[in-house]
PAZA-34250 format. One record per residue: x negated, y negated, z negated of N, C-alpha, C in turn; residue number from 1. Coordinates in Angstrom, 1 decimal, decimal comma. Each point is the difference from the previous one (the first is absolute). Layout:
% residues N
{node {X Y Z} {X Y Z} {X Y Z} NUM}
...
END
This chain:
% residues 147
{node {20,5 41,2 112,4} {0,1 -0,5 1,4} {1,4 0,4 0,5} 1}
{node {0,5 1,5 -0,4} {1,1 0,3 0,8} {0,9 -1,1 -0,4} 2}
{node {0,3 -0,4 -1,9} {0,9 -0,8 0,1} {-0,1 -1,0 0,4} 3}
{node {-0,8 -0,4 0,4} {0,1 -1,7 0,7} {0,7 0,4 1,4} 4}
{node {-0,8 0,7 0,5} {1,0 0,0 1,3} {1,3 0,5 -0,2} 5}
{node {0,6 0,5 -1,2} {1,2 0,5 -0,2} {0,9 -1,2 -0,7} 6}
{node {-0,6 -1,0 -0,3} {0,1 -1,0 -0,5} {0,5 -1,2 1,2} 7}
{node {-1,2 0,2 0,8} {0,5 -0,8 1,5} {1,0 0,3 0,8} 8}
{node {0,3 1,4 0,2} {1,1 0,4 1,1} {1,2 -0,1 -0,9} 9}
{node {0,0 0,0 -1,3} {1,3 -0,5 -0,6} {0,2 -1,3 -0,1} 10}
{node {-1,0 -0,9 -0,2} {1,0 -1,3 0,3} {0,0 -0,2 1,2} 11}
{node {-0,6 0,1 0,6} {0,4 0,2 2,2} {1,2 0,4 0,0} 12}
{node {0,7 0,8 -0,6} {1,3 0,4 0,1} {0,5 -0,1 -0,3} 13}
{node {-0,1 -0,9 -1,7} {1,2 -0,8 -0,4} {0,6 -1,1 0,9} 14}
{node {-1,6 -1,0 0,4} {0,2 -0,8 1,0} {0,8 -0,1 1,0} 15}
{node {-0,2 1,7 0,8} {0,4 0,0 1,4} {1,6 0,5 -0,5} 16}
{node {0,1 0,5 -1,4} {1,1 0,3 0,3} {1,3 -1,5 -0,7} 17}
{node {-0,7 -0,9 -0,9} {0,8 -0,9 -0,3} {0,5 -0,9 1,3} 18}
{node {-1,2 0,1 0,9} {-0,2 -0,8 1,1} {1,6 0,4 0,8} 19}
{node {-0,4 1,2 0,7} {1,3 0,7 0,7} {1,4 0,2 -0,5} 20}
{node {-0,2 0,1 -1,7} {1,3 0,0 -0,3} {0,7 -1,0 -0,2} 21}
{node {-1,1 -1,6 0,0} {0,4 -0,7 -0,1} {1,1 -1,0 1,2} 22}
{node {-0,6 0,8 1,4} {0,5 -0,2 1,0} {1,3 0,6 0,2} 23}
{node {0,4 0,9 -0,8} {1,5 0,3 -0,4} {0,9 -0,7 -0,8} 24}
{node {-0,8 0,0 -1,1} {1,0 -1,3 -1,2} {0,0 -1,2 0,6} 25}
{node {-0,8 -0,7 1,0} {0,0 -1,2 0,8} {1,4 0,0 1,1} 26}
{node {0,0 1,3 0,7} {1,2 0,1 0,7} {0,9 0,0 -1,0} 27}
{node {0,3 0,7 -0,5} {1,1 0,3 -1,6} {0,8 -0,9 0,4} 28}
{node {-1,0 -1,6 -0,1} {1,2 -0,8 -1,0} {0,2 -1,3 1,6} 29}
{node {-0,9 0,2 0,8} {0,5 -0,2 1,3} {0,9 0,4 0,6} 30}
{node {0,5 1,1 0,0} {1,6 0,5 0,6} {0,8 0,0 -0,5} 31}
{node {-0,2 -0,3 -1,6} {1,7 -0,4 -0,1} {0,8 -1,2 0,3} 32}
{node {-0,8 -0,8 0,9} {1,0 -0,9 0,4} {0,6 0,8 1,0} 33}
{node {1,5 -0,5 1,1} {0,7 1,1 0,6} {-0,7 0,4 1,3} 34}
{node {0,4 0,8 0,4} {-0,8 0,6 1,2} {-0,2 -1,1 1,5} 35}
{node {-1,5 0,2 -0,1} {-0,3 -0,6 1,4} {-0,8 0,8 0,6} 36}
{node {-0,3 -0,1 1,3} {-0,8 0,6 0,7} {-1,7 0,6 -0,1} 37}
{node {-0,1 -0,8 -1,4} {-1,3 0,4 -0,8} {-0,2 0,7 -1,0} 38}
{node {1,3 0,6 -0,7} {0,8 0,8 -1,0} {-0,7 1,3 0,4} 39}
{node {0,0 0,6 1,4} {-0,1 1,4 0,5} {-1,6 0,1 -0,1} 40}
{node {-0,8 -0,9 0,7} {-1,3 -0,1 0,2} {-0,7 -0,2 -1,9} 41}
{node {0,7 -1,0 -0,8} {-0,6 0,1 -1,3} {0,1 1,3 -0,6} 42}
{node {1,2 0,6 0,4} {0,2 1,0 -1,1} {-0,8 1,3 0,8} 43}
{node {-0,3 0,7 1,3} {-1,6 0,6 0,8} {-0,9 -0,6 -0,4} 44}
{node {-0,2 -0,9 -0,4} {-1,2 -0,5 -1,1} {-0,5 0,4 -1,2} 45}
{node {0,9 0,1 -0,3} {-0,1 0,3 -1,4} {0,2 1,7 -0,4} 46}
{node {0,5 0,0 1,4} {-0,2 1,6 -0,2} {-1,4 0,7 0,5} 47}
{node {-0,5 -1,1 0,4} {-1,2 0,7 1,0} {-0,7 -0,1 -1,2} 48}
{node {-0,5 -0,8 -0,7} {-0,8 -0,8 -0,9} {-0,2 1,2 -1,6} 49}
{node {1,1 1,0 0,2} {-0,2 1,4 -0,6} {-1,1 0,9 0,4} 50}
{node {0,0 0,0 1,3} {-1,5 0,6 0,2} {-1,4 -0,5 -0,3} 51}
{node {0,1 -0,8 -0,7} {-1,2 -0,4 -0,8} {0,3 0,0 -1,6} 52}
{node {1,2 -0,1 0,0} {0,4 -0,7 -1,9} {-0,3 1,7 -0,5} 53}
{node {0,7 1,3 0,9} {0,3 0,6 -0,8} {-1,3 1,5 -0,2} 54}
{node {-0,7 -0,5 1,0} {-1,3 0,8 0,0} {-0,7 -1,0 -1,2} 55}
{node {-0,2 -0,9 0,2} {-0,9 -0,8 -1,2} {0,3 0,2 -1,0} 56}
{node {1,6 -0,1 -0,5} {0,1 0,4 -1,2} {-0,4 1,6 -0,7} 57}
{node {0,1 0,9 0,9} {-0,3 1,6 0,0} {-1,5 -0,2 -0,7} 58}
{node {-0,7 -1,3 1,2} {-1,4 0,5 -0,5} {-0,3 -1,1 -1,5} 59}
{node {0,2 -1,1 0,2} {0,4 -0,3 -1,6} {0,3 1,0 -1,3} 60}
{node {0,9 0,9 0,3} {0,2 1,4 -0,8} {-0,8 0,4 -0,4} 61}
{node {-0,1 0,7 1,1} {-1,4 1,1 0,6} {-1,8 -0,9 -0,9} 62}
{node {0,1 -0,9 0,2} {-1,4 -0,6 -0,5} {-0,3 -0,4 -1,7} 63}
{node {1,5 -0,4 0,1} {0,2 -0,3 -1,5} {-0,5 1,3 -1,0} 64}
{node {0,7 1,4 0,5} {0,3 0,8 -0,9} {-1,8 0,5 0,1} 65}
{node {-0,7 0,2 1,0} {-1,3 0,4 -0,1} {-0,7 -0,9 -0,4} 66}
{node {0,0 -1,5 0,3} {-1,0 -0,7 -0,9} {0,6 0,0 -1,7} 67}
{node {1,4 0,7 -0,7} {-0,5 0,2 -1,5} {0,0 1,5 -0,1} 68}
{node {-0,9 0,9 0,9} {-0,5 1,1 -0,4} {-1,6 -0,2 0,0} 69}
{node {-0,4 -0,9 1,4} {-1,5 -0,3 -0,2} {-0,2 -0,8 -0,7} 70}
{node {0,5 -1,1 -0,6} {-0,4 -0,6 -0,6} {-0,1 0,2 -1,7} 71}
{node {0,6 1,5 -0,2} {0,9 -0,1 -1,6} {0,5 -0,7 -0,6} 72}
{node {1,2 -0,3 0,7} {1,2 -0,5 -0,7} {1,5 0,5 0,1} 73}
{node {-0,5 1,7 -0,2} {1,2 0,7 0,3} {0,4 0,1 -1,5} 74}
{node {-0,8 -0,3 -0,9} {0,4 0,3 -1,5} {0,8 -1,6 -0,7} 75}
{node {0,0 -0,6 0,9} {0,6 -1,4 -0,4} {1,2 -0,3 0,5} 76}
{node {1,1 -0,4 -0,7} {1,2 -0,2 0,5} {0,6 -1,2 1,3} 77}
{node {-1,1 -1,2 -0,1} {0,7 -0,7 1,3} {0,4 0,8 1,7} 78}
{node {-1,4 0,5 -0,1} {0,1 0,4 1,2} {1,3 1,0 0,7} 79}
{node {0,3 0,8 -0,9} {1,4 0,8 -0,1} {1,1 -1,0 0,5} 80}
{node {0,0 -0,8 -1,5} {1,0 -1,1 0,2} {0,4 -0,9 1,2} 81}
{node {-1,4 -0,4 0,7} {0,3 -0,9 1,4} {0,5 1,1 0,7} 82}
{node {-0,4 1,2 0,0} {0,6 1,3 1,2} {1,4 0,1 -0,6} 83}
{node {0,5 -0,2 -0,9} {1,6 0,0 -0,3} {0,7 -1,3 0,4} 84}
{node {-0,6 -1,0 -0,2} {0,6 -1,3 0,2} {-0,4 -0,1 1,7} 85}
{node {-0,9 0,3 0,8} {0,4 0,0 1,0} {0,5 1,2 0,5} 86}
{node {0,7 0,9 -0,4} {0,9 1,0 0,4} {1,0 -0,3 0,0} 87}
{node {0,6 -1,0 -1,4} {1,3 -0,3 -0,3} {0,3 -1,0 1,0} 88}
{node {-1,0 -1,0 0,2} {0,3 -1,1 1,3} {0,3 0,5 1,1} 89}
{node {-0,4 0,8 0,1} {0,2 0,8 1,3} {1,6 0,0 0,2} 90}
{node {0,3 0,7 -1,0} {1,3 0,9 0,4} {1,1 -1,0 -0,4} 91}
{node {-0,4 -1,3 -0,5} {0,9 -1,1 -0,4} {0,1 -1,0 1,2} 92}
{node {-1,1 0,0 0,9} {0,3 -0,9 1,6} {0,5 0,9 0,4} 93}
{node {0,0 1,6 0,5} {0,3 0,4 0,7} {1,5 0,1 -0,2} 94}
{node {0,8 -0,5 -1,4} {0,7 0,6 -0,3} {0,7 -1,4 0,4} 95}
{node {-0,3 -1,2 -0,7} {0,2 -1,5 0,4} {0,2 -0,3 1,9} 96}
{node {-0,9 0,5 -0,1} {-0,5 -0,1 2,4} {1,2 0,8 0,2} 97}
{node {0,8 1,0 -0,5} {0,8 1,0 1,2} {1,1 -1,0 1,0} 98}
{node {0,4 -1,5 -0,5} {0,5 -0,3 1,2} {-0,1 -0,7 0,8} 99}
{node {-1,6 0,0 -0,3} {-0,6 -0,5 1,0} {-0,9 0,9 1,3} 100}
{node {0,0 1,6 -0,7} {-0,4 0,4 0,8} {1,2 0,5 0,8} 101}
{node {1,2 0,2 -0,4} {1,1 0,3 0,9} {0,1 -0,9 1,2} 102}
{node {-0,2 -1,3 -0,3} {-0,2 -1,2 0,4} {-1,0 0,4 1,4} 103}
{node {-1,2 0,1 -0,4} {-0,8 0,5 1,1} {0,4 1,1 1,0} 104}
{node {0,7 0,7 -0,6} {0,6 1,2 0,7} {0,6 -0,6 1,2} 105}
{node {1,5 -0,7 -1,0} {1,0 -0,5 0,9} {-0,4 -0,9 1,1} 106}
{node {-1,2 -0,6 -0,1} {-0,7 -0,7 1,0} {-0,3 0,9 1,4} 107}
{node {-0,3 1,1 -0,5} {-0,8 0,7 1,2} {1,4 0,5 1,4} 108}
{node {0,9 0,1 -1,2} {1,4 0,8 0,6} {1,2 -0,6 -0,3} 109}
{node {0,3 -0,4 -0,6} {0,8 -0,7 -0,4} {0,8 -1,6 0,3} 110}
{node {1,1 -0,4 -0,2} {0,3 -1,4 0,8} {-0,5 -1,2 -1,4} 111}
{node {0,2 -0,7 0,8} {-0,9 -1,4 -0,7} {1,4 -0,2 -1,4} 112}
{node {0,8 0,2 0,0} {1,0 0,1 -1,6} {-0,2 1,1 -0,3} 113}
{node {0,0 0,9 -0,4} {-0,5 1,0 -0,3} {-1,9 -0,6 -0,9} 114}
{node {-1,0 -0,2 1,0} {-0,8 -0,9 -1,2} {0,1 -0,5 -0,2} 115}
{node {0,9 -1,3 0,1} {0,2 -0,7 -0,7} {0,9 -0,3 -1,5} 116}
{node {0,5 1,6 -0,2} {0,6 0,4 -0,7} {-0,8 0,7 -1,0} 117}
{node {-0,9 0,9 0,4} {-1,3 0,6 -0,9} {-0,7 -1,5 -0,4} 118}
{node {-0,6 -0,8 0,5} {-0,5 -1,0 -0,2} {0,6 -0,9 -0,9} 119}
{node {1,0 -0,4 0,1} {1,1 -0,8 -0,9} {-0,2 0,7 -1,8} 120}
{node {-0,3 1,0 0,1} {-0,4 0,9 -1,7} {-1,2 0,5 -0,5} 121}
{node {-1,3 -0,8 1,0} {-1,2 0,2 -0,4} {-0,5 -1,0 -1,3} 122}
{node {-0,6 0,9 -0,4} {-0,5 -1,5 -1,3} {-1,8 0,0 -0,1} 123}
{node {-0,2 -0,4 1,3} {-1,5 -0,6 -0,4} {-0,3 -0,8 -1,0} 124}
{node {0,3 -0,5 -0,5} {-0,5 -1,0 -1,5} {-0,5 1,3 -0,8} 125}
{node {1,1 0,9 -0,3} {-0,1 1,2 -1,6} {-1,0 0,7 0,5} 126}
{node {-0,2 0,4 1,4} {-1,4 0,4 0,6} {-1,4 -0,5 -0,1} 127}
{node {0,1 -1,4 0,3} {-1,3 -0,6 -0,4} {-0,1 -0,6 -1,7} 128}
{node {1,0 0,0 -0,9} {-0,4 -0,1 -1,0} {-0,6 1,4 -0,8} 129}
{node {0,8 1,1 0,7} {-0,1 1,1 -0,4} {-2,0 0,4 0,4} 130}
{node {-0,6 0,1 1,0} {-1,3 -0,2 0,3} {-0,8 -1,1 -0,6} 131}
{node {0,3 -1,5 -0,5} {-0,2 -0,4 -0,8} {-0,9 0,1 -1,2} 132}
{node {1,5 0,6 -0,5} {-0,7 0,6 -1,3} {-0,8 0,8 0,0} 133}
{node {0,2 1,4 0,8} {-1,1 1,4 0,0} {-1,2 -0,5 0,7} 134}
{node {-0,3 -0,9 0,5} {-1,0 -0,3 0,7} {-0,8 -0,5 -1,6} 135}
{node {0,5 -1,3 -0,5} {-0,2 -1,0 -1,3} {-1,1 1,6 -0,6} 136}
{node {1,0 0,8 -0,8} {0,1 1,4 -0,9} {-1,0 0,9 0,5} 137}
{node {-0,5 -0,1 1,4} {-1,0 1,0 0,6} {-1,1 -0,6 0,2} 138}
{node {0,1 -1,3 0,2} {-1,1 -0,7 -0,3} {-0,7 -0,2 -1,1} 139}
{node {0,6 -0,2 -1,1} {-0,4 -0,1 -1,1} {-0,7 1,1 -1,0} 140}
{node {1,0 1,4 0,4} {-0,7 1,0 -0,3} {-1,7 0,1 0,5} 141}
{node {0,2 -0,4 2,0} {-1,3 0,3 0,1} {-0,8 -1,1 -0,3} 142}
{node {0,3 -0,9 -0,4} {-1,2 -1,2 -0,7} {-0,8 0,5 -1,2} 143}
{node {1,5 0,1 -0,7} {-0,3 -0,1 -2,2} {-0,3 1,8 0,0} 144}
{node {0,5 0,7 0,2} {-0,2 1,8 0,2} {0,9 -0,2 -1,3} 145}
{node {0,9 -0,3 -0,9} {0,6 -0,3 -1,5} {-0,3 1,2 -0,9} 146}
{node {-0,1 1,3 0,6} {0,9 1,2 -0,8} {-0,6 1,6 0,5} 147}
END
């Protein structure tokens, strides 16, 4: 029983968190045309839209790693492996996103060239192919279990 419900509040928050983060990669590729009056408001969007992406994902973590202790599948290798492949995703948008979060910065404080200069070097495409795949690869693990 516990895993089912451990079962449910993780995909609840893959959901909630693909949902919200997807309200970021949606701005992404919305601002890089040049700055308008809707540049400042997309990009507080997408920063607000963290207070959901980035708790969901914690608990995504958080649920994954106790549903393969109750479930015994701490002796099997996928489950490891999706916690490395979404580790490495992690730190590969965050690393891909930096000028866009400067971007956001420069919104808050900053003059409209100035983001439009952080913006001008964002590459949302390598971001959303980059989630793409780890999505495809995390999926799959949790379908087939392979290994």
């Amino acid at each position: 029983m516990l895993y089912t419900w451990l079962l449910f509040v993780h995909v609840l928050s893959v959901g909630a968190f693909l949902f919200a983060h997807g309200v970021s990669g949606g701005a992404s590729f919305l601002v890089r045309r040049p700055v308008t009056p809707m540049t400042g408001p997309l990009l507080r969007l997408s920063q607000m839209s963290g207070f959901v992406a980035n708790p969901a994902i914690l608990l995504v973590i958080i649920t994954g790693v106790w549903m393969t202790f109750v479930g015994s599948w701490a002796s099997r290798g996928w489950p490891w492996f999706a916690l490395g492949v979404l580790i490495v995703t992690y730190a590969a948008m965050v690393f891909i996103a930096r000028p866009y979060y400067m971007a956001r910065d420069a919104a808050k404080a900053g003059s409209d060239e100035e983001m439009a200069a952080k913006l001008a070097i964002t590459r949302p495409e390598l971001a959303a192919a980059v989630g793409v795949v780890a999505l495809v690869i995390l999926f799959a693990l949790m379908v087939f279990k392979p290994f």
